[in-house]
C-alpha positions as a LaTeX table, in Angstrom:
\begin{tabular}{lrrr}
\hline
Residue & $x$ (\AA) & $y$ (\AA) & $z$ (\AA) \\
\hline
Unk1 & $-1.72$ & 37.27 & $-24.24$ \\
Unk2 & $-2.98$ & 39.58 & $-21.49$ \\
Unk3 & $-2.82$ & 38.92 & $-17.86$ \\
Unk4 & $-5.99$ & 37.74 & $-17.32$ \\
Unk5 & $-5.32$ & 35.30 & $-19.89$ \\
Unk6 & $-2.26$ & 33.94 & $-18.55$ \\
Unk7 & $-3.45$ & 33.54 & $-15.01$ \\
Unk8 & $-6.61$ & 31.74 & $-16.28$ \\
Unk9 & $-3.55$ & 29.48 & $-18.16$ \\
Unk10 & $-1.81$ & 28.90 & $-14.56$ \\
Unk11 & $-5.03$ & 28.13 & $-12.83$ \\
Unk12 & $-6.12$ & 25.94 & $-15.05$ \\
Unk13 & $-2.66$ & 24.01 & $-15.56$ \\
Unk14 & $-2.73$ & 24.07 & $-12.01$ \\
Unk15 & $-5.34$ & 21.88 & $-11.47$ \\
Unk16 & $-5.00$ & 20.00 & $-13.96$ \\
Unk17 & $-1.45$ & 18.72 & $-12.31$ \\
Unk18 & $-3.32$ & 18.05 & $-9.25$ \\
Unk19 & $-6.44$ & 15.91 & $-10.60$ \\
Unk20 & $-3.47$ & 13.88 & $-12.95$ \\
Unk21 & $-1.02$ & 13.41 & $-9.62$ \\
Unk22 & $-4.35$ & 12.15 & $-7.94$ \\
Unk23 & $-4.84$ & 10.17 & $-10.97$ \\
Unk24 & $-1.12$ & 8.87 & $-10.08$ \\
Unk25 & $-0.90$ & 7.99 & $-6.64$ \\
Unk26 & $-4.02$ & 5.83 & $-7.05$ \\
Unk27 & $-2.41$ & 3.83 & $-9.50$ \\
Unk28 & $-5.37$ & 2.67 & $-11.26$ \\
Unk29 & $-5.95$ & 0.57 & $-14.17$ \\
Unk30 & $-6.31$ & 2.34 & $-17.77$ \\
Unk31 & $-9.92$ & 2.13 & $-17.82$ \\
Unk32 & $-10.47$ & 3.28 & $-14.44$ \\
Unk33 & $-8.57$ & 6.10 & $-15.55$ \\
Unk34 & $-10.28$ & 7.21 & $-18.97$ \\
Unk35 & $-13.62$ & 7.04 & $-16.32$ \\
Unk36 & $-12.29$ & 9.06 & $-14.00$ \\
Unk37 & $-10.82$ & 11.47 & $-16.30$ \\
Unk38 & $-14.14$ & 11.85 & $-17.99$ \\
Unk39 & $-15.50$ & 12.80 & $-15.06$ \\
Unk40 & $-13.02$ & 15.54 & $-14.18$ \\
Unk41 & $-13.00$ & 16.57 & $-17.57$ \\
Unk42 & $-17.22$ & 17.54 & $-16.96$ \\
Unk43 & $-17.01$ & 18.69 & $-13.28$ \\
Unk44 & $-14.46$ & 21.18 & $-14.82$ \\
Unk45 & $-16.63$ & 22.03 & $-17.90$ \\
Unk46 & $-19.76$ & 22.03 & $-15.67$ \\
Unk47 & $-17.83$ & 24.87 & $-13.35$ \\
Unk48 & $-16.87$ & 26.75 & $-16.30$ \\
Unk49 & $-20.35$ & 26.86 & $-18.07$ \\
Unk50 & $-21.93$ & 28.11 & $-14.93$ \\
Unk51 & $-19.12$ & 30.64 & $-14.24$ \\
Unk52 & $-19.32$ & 31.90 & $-18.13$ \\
Unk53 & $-23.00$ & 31.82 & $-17.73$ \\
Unk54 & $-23.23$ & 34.03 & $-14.53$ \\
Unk55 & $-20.49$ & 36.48 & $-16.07$ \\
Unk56 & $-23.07$ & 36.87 & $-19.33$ \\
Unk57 & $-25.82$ & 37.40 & $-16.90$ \\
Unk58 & $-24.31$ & 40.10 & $-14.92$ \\
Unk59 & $-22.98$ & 41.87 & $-18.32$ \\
Unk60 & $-26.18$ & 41.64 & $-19.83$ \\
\hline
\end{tabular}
């Protein structure tokens, strides 16, 4: 593991402790929170995709 790797790690554990301690406090029922986690799960993956594909545009 290099150290862009493991900050990438720290970042993304990171925020993943705050969206689940938001998920927390709320104290929601368990379908409310399978919802909301899908939700966080694609504004993540939506951020990373368009990162990812501006870093392969600027390489190319």
């Amino acid at each position: 593991m290099n150290g862009d790797t493991a900050v990438q790690l720290i970042w993304f554990a990171g925020a993943f402790t705050l969206v689940l301690s938001a998920l927390v406090v709320r104290r929601l029922p368990a379908a409310d929170w399978i919802k909301l986690g899908l939700a966080w799960v694609a504004i993540f993956a939506l951020v990373f995709l368009a990162v990812w594909t501006f870093q392969a545009a600027r390489g190319a």
